[in-house]
N, C-alpha and C positions, 0 to 999 in steps of 0.2 A: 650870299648877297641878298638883301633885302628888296624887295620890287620899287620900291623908294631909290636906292642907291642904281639900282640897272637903268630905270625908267630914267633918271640923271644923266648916267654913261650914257647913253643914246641922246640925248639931246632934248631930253624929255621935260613937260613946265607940274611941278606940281605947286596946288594953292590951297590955301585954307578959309577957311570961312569961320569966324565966330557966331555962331548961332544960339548967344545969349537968351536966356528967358524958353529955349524947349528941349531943357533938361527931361520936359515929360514928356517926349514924344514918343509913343509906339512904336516896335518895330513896322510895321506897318506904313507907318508914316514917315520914318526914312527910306525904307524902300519906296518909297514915293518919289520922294523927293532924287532917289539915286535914277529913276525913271526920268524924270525932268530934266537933270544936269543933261541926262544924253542928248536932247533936244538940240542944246550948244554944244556938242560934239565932245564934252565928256565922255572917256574910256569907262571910268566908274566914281565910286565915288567911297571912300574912308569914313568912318566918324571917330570920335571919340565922347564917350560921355562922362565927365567930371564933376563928380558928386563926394561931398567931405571929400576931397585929395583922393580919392579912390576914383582910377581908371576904370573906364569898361569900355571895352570893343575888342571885336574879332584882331583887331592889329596889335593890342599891346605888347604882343610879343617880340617888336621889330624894336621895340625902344626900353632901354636901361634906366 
């Protein structure tokens, strides 16, 4: 089961953000940014970066 699909079973909210326009962001600077969300009490934080139709992120593997 995907952390997506348990985090659900439990009653869990996941949300997305379009973050248009920083396809060029460093790792560095999502880990920034994954630092912040916790502020508002974010657990973590996903990305995905979609570049020509080509995924990148540590999660692609959860999705077909």
């Amino acid at each position: 089961m995907s952390i997506f699909a348990a985090l659900s079973k439990k009653g869990g909210i996941v949300k997305a953000l379009n973050a248009k326009g920083c396809i060029d962001f460093s790792r560095k600077e999502i880990d920034d940014l994954t630092e912040f969300v916790a502020v508002y009490r974010a657990k973590g934080m996903a990305w995905i970066k979609v570049k020509e139709d080509k995924w990148q992120s540590p999660i692609t593997k959860f999705f077909s």
